[in-house]
N, C-alpha and C positions, 0 to 999 in steps of 0.2 A: 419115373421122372415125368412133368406133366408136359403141356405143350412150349409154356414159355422157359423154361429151362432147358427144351431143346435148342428152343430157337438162337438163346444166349450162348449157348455153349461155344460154338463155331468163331464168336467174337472175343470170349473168354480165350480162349487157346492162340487165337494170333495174337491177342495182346500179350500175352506170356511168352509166344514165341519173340516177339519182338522185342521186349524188355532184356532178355535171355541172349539177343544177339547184339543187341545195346552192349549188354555188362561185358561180352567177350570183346569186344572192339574197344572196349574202353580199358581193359584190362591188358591189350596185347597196343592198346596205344601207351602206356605208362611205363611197361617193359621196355617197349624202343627208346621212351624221353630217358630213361635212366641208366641206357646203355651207352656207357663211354666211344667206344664206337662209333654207332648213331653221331654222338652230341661233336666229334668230329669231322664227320662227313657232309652234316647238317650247315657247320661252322665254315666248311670248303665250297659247299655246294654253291655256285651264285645266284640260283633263284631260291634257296631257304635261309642262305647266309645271314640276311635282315633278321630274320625272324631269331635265328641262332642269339643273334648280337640282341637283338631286342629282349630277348628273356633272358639272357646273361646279366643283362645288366639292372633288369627288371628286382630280377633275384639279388645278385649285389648290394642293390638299395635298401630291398630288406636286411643284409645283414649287416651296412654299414648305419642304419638306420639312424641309430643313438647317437652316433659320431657328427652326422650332420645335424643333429637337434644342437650338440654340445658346442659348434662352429657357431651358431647360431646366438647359443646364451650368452657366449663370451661377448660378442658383439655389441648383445644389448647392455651388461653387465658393462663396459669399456667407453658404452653409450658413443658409439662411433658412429649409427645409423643418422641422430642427431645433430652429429657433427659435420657430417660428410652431407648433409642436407644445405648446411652453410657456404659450401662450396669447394670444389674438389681439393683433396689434399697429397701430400706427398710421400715417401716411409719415414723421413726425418719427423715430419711434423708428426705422424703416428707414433713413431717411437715415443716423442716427446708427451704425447695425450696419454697414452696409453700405461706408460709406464714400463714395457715389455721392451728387452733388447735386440736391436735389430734381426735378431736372426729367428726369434720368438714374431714379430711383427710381421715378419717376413713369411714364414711360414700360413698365421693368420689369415691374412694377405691371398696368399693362394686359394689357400679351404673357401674361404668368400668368397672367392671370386670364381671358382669350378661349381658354388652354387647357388651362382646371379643375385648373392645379395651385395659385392660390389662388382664393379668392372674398369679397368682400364681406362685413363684419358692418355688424354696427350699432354707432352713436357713431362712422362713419366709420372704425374700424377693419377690419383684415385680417386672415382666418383662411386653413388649410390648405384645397386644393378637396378633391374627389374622387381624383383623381390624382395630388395633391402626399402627402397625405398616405403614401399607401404607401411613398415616398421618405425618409418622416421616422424618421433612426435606423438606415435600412436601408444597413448595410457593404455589402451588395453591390451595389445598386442603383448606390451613387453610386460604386463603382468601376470600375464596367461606364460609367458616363456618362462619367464621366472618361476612361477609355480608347479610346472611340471617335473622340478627337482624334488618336489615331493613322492609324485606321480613313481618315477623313474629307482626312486629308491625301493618302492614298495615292489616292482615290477623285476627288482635284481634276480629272486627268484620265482618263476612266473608259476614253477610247476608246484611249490611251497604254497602260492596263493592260489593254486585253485584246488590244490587237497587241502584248505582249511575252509570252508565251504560249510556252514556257509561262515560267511567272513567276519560278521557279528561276534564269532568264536573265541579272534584271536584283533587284537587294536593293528592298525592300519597306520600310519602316517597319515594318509589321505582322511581315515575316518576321523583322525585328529584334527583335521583342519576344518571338515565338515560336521560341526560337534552335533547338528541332528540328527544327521544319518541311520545310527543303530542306540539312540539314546532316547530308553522308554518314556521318559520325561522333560522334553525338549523344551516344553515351556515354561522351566525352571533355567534354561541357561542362561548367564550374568553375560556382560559386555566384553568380557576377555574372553569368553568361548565363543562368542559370536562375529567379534572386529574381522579376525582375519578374511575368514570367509565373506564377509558383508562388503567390505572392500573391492575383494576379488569381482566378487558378483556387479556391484557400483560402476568397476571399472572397464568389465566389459558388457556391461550392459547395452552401449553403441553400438556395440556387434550387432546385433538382432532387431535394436528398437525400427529402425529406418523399413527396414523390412517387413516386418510385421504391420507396421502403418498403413506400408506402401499396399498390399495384399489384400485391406479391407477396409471399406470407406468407414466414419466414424461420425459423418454428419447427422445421420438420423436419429442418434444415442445421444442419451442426456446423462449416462450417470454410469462410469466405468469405476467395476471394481477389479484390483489388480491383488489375486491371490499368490501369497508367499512373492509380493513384490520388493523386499527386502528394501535398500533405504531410499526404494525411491525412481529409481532411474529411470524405469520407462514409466512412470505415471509421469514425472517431468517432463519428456518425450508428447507422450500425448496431452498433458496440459499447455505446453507451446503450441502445437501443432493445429490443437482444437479449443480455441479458448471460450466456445459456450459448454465445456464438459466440466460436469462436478468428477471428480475422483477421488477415489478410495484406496489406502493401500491396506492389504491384509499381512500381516509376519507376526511368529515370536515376541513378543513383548519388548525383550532386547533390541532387536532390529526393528520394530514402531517405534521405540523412544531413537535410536538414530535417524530413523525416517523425517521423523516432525524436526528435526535439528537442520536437517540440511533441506528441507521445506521453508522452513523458516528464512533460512540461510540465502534462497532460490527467491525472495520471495512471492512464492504460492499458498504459503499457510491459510489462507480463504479460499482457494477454490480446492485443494487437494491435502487430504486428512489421510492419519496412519493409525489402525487402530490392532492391537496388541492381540492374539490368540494365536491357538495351536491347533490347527483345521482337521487334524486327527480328531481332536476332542471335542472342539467347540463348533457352533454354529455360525456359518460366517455371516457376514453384516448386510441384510434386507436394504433392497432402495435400488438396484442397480439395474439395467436393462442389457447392460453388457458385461460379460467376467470376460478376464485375461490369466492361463496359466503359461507361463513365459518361461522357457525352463525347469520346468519344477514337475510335470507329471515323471519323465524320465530319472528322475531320483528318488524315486519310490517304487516300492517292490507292490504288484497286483494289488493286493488287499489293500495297502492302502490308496495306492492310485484310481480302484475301483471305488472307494469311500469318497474319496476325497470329489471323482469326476458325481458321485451321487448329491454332495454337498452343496456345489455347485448349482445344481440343477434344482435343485430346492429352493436356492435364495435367488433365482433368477424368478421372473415374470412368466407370462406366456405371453410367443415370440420372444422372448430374450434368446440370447446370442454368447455365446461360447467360444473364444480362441484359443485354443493352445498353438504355441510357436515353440520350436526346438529343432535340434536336428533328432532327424528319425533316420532307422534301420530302412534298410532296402531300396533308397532315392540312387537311382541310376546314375552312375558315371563316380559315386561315393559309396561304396558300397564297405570299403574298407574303414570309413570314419564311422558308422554305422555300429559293424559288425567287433572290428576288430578293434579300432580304439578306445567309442564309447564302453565295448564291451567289458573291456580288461578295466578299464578307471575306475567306470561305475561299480564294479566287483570288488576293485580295491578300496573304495569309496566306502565301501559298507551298504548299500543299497539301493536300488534301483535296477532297471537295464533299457538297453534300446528297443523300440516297438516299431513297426513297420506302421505306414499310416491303415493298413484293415486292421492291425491289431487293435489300434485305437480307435478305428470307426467303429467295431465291436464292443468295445468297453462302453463307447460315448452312448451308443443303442441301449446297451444293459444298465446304465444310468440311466435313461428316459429319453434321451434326446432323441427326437423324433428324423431327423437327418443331417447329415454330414454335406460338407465338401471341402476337398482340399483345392487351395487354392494357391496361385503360383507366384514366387520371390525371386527376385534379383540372384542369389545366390542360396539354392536349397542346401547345397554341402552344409552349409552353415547353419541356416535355418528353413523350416517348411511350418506352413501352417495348418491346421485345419478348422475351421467355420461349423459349429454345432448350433443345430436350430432346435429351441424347447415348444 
């Protein structure tokens, strides 16, 4: 053994020892949470009692999970949120809108109101809660609720969909809706494979656009291209916003010819064009000083997400500029939207997963881009971005 391997050694063995008394503390911590006992004494005790109550009900949540989603859809599906925007109402008048008999409305009524999406007025009437109200009026909200009945079906058995793995294997509901997903030829899909999904995307497009804006200025760029921007939404976003910017939208053939319709429709069709390819295969459209991938790295599995961040960086200048915006894996405080929702969808989805932002400052690097930064939004749950310099 020579001299620096002695020297190592000494620090090798406490780090082992320490790891080693890690895993027994944590092992004989897991034994106590799981001891009935414990989980009573814990519950009696008044300075752990909070604690007792707080992970009871922490845990509860998760298994009533689905229940409170379903509280939820009925509301928007009853279009109550809406309604009750109008001005607070009473259970008669619900019964009446609703169509449900008192004791159905009633019920209702409760579940909403234990979770703040409505709440109590006075004279026995019903107003918007906390959480109902951002629902009220919101296209995208409630089309995102509504479509999670896709989601939900696919997820009946969870342990079915991850021993079909991969998922490509076996049709998905979800992969149904998203017909590029795991379809070796996407740039053959017609307008009936594409509407739904296009919509979906359209309509929550508000979600993230405001955001993404807000996080990186766009005055110095003359010529944004907005890849797999589907029919539009956030190049109209940034064509309001900045009206000396040409713009570019890149999608499927299908979703360019919806794009240039509701351009048209907007009218922008002079200053923001939609041009038809499959960035798998083709090369995307030279001229731009800035790209945007808004959603769309995270639904794609490595290879092509690696391809795709390579593509990118070809058709950009030097100094051009790179944004992806999405929610990512590992954003503090969200660690669950991240890990455990996007995880399970995008699985069910047919392809993609979540990436923490190093995993994608790694990729952007192994594409060429010479530095990153992430930069900070109003709300990361929802969306984070990161800033690629060529």
């Amino acid at each position: 053994m020579d001299d620096s391997a002695r020297a190592l050694t000494p620090d090798v063995a406490r780090s082992v020892k320490s790891d080693a008394l890690t895993d027994r503390l944590l092992d004989w911590r897991d034994r106590l949470l799981a001891s009935p006992d414990f989980q009573r004494a814990a519950a009696r005790f008044p300075l752990t009692r909070w604690i007792a109550r707080r992970r009871a009900k922490a845990l509860f949540d998760l298994v009533a999970g689905f229940t409170y989603s379903q509280v939820l859809l009925a509301c928007v599906r009853l279009g109550i949120f809406d309604w009750l925007l109008e001005r607070p109402r009473s259970l008669g008048e619900l019964v009446l809108h609703s169509g449900l008999d008192e004791d159905a409305a009633t019920r209702l009524l409760a579940a909403a109101i234990s979770l703040g999406l409505v709440e109590r007025r006075r004279d026995q009437r019903f107003g918007l809660g906390p959480l109902g109200a951002p629902m009220a009026r919101s296209r995208a909200l409630s089309a995102m609720v509504e479509h999670h009945a896709v989601l939900y079906a696919d997820l009946a058995d969870p342990v079915a969909l991850l021993r079909g793995l991969p998922p490509a294997s076996a049709s998905t509901r979800l992969s149904e809706v998203w017909g590029y997903a795991a379809n070796p030829e996407p740039g053959g899909l017609d307008d009936a494979r594409i509407a739904g999904y296009s919509a979906l995307m359209s309509a929550s497009q508000s979600l993230v656009a405001d955001q993404i804006l807000d996080a990186y200025p766009l005055a110095r760029h003359r010529h944004l291209l907005d890849v797999g921007g589907g029919e539009g939404g956030f190049a109209i976003s940034v064509a309001r916003r900045h009206p000396h910017l040409q713009v570019t939208v890149f999608d499927l053939p299908a979703v360019a010819a919806r794009a240039r319709e509701r351009l048209q429709r907007e009218g922008l069709g002079s200053r923001v064009s939609a041009t038809g390819g499959d960035f798998v295969r083709d090369a995307l459209p030279p001229g731009a000083d800035i790209a945007t991938l808004v959603r769309v790295v995270h639904d794609h599995d490595d290879e092509v997400a690696q391809g795709l961040l390579q593509s990118v960086h070809a058709a950009l200048p030097d100094g051009g500029v790179l944004l992806i915006g999405e929610p990512m894996s590992g954003t503090a405080g969200a660690e669950a939207m991240g890990d455990a929702y996007f995880g399970m969808y995008l699985l069910a989805m047919g392809s993609g997963r979540p990436r923490t932002p190093e995993r994608l400052g790694a990729m952007l690097a192994g594409a060429g881009f010479r530095r990153t930064r992430l930069l900070a939004t109003s709300l990361p749950l929802q969306t984070r971005v990161i800033a690629a310099f060529k």
